[in-house]
N, CA, C and O atoms as a GROMACS GRO file, in nm:
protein
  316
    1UNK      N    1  -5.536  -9.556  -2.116
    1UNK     CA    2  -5.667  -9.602  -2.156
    1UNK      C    3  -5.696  -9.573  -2.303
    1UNK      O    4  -5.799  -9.621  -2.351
    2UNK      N    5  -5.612  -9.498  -2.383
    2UNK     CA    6  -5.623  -9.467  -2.499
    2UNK      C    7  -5.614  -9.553  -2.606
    2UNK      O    8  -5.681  -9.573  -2.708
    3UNK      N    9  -5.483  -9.615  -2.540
    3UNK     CA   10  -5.469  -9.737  -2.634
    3UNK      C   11  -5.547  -9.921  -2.617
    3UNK      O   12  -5.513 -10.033  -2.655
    4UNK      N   13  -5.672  -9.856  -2.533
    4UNK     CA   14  -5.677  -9.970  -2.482
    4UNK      C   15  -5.644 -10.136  -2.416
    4UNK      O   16  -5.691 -10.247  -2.437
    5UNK      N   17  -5.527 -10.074  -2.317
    5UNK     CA   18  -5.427 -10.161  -2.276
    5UNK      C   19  -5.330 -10.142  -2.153
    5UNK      O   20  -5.251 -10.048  -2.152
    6UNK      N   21  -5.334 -10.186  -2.102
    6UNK     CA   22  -5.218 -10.178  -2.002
    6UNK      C   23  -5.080 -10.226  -1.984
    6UNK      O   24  -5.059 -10.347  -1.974
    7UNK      N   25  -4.973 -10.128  -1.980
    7UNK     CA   26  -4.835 -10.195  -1.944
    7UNK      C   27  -4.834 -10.222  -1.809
    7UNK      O   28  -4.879 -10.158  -1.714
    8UNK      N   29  -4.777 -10.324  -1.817
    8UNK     CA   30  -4.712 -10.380  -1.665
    8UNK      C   31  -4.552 -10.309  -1.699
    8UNK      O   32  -4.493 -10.331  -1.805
    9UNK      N   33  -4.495 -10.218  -1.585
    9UNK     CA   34  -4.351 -10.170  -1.599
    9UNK      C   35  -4.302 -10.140  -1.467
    9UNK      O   36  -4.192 -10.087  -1.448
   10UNK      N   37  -4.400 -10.183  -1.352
   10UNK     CA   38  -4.347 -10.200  -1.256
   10UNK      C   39  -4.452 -10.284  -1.114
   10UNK      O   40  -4.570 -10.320  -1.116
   11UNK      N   41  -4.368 -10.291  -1.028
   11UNK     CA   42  -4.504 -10.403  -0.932
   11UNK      C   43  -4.479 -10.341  -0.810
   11UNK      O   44  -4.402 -10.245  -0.813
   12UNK      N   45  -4.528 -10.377  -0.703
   12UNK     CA   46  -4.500 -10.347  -0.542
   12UNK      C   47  -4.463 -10.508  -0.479
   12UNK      O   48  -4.490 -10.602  -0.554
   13UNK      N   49  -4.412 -10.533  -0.366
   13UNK     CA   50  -4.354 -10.625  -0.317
   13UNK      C   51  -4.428 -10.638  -0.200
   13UNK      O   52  -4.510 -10.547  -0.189
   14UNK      N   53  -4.430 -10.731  -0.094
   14UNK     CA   54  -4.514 -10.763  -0.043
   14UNK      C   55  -4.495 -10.675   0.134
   14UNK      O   56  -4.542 -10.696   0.246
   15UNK      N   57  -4.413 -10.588   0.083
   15UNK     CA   58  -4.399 -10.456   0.198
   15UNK      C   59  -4.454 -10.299   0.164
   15UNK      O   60  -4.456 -10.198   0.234
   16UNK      N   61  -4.515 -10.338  -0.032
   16UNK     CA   62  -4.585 -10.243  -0.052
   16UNK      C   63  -4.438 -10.152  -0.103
   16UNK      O   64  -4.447 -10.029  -0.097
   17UNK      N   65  -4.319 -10.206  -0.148
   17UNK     CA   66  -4.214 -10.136  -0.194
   17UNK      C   67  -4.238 -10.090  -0.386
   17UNK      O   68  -4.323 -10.166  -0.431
   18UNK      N   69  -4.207 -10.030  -0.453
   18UNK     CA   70  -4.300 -10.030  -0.575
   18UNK      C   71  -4.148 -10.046  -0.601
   18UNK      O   72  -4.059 -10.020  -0.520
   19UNK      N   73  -4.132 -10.105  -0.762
   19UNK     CA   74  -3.977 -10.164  -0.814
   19UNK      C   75  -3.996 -10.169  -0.980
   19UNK      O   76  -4.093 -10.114  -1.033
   20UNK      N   77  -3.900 -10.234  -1.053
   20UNK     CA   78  -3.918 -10.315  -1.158
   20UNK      C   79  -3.940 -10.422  -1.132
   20UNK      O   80  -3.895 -10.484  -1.035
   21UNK      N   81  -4.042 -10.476  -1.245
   21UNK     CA   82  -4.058 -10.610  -1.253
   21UNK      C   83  -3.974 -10.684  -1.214
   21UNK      O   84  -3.885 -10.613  -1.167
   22UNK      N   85  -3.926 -10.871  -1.198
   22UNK     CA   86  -3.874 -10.914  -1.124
   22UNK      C   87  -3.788 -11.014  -1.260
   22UNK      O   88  -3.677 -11.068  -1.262
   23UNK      N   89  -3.891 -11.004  -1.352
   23UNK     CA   90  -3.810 -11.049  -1.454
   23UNK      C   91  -3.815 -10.971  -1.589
   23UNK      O   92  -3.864 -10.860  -1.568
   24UNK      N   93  -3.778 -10.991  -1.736
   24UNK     CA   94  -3.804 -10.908  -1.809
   24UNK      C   95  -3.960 -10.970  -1.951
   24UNK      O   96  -4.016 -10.920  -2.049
   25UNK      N   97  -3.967 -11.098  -1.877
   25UNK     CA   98  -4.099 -11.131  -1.876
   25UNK      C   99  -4.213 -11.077  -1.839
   25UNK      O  100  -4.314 -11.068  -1.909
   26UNK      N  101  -4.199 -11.041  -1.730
   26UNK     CA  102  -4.295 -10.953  -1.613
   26UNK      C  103  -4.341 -10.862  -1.723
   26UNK      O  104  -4.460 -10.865  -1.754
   27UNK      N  105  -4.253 -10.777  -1.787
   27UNK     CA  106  -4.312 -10.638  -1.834
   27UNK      C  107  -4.370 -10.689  -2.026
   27UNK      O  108  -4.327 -10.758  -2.119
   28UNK      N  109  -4.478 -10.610  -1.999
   28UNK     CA  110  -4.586 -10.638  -2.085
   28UNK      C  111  -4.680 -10.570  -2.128
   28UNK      O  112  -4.714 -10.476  -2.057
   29UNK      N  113  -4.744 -10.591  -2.242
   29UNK     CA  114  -4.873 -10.516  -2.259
   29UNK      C  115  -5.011 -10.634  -2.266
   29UNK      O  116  -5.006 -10.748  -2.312
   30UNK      N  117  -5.121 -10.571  -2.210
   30UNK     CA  118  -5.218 -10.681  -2.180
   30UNK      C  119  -5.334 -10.572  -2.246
   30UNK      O  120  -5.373 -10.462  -2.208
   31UNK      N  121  -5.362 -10.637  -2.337
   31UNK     CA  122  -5.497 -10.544  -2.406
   31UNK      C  123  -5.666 -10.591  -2.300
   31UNK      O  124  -5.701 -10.691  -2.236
   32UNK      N  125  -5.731 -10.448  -2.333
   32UNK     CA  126  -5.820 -10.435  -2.241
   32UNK      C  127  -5.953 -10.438  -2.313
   32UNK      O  128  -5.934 -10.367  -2.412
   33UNK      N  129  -6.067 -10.479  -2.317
   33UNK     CA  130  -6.211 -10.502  -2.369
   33UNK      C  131  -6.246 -10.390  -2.340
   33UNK      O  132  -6.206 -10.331  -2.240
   34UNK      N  133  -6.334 -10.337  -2.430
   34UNK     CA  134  -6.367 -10.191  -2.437
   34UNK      C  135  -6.448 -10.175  -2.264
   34UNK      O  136  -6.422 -10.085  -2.183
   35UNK      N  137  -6.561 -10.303  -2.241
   35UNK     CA  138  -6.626 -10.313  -2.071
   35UNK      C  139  -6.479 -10.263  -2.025
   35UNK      O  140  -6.471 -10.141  -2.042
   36UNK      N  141  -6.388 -10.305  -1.985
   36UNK     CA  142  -6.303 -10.228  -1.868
   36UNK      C  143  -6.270 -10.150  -1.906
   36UNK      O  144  -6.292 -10.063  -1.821
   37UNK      N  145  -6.220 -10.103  -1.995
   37UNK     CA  146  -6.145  -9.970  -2.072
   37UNK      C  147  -6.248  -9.848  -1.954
   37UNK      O  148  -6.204  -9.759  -1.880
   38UNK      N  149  -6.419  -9.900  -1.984
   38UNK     CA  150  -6.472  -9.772  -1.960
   38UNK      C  151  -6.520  -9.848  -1.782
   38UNK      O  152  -6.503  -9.750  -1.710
   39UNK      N  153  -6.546  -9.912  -1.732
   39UNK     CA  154  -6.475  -9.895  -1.570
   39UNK      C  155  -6.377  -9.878  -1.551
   39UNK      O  156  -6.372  -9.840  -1.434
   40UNK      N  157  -6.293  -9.881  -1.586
   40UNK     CA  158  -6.157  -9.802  -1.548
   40UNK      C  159  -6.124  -9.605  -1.595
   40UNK      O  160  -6.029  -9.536  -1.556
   41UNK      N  161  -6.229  -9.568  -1.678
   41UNK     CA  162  -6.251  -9.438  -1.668
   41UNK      C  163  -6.341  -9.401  -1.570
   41UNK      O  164  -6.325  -9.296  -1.507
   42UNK      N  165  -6.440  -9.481  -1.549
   42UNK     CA  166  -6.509  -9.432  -1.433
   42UNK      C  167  -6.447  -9.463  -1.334
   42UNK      O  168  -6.479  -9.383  -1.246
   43UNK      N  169  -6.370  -9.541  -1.295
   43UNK     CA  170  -6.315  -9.539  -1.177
   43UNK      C  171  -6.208  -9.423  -1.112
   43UNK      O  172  -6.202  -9.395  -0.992
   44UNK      N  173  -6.109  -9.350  -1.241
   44UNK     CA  174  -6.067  -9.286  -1.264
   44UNK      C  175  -6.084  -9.133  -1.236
   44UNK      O  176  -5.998  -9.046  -1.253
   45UNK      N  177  -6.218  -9.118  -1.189
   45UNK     CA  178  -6.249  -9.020  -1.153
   45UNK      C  179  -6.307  -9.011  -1.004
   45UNK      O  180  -6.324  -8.905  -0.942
   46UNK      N  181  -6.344  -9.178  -0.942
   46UNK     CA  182  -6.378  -9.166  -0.830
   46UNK      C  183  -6.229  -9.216  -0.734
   46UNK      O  184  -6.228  -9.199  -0.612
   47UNK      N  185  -6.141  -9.261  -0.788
   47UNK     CA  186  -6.034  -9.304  -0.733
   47UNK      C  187  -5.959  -9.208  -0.646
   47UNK      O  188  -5.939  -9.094  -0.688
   48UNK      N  189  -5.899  -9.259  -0.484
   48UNK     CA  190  -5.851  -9.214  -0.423
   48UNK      C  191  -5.721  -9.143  -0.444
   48UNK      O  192  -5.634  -9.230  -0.430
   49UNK      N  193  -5.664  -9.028  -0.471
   49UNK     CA  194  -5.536  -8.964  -0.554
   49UNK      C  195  -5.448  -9.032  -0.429
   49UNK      O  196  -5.470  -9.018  -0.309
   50UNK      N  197  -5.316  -9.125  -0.505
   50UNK     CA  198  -5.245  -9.082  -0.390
   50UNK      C  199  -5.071  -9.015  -0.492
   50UNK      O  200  -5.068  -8.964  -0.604
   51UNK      N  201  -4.957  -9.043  -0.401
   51UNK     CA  202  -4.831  -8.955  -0.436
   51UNK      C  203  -4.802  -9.055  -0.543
   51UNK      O  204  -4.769  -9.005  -0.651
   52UNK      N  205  -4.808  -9.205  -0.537
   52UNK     CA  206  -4.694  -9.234  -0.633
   52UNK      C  207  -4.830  -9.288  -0.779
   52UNK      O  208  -4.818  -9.395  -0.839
   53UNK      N  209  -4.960  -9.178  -0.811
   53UNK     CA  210  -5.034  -9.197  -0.905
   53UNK      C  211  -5.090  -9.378  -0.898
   53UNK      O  212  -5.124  -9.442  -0.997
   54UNK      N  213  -5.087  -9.420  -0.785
   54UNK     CA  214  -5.179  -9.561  -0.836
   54UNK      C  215  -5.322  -9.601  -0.867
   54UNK      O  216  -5.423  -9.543  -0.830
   55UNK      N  217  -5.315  -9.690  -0.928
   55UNK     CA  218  -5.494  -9.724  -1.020
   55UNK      C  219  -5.574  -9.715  -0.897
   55UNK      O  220  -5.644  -9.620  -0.863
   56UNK      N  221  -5.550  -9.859  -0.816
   56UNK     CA  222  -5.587  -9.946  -0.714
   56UNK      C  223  -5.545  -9.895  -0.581
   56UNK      O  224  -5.562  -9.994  -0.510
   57UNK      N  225  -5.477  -9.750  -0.464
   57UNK     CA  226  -5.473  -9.779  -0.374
   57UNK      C  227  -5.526  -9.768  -0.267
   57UNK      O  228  -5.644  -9.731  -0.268
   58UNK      N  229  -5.455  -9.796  -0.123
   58UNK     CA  230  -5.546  -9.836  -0.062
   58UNK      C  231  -5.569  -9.740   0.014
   58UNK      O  232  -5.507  -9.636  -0.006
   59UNK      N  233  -5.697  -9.750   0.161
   59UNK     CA  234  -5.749  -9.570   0.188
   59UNK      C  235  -5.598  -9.491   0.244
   59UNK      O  236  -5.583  -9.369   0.242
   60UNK      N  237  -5.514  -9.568   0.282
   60UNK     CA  238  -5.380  -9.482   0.324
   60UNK      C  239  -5.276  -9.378   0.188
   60UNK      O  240  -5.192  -9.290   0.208
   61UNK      N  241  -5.330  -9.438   0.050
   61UNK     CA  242  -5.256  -9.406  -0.058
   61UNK      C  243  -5.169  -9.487  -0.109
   61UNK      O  244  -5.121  -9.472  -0.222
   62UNK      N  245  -5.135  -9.598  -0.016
   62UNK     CA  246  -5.050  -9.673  -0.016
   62UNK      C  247  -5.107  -9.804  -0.120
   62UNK      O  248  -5.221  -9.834  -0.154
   63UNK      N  249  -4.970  -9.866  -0.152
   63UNK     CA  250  -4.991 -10.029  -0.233
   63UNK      C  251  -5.065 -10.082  -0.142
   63UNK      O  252  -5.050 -10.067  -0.021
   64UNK      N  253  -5.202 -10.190  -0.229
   64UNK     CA  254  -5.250 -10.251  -0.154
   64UNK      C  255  -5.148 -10.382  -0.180
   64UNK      O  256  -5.069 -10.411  -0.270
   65UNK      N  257  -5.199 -10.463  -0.026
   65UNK     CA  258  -5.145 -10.602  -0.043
   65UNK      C  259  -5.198 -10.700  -0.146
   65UNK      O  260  -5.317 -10.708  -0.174
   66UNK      N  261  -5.115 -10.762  -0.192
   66UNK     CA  262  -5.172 -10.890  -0.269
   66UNK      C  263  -5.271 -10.984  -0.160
   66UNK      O  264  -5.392 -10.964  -0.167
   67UNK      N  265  -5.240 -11.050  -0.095
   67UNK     CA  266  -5.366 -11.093  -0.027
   67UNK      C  267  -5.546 -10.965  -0.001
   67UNK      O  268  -5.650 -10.993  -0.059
   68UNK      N  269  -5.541 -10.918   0.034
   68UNK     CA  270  -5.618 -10.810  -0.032
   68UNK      C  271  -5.700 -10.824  -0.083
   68UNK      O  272  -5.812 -10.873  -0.072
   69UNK      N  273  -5.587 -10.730  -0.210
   69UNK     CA  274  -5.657 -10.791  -0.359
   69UNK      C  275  -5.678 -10.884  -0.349
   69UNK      O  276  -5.794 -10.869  -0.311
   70UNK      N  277  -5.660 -11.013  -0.350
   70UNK     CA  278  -5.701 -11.133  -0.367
   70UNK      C  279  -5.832 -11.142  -0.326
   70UNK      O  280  -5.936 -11.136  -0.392
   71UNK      N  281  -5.808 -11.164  -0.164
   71UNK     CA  282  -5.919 -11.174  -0.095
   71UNK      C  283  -6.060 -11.108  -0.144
   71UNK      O  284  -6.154 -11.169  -0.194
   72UNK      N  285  -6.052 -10.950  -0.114
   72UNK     CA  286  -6.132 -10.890  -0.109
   72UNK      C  287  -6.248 -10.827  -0.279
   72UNK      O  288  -6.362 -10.800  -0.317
   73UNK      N  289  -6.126 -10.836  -0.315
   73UNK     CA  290  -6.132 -10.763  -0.467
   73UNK      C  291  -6.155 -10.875  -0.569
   73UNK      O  292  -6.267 -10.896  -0.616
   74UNK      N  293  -6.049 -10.943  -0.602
   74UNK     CA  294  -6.045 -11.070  -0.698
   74UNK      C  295  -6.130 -11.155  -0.638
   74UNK      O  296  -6.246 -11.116  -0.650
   75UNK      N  297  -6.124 -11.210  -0.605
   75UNK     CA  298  -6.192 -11.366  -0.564
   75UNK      C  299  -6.328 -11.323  -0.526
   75UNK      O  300  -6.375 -11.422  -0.468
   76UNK      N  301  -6.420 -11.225  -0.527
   76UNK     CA  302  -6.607 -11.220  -0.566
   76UNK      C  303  -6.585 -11.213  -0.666
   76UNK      O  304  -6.646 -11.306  -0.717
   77UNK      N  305  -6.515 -11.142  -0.765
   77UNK     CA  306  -6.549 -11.142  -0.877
   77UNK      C  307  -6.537 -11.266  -0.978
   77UNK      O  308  -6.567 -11.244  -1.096
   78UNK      N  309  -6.497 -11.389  -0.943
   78UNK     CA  310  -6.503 -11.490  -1.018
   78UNK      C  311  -6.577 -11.596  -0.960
   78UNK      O  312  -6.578 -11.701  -1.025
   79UNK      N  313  -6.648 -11.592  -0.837
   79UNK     CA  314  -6.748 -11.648  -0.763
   79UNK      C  315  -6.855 -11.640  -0.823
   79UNK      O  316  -6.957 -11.685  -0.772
   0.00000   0.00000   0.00000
């Protein structure tokens, strides 16, 4: 969050397996607007800890699914 930005350097698969990217496209930096920079610190402190440190997971600790996210998460927010 320092640098205001996020690397992509790795993903989960749709069994929730966490990997490298799938191509060397995949991996990236995506700069962040200061608005998320600071929900993503606040989130940061209410976020569920799990073992393998993720932003987003789900109440098990585990990768959430992409449908999911999609569903649940993404898609109000552009409604």
């Amino acid at each position: 969050l320092k640098g205001a930005a996020v690397s992509v350097t790795q993903r989960a698969d749709a069994k929730g397996t966490i990997g490298a990217p799938k191509s060397a496209s995949s991996r990236r930096t995506v700069p962040l607007p200061p608005s998320a920079v600071a929900a993503l610190r606040k989130w940061k402190l209410a976020c569920p800890k799990s073992e393998a440190g993720l932003v987003f997971p789900s109440l098990a600790g585990k990768p959430m699914s992409h449908r999911y996210m999609t569903l649940n998460l993404l898609q109000p927010l552009i409604e």
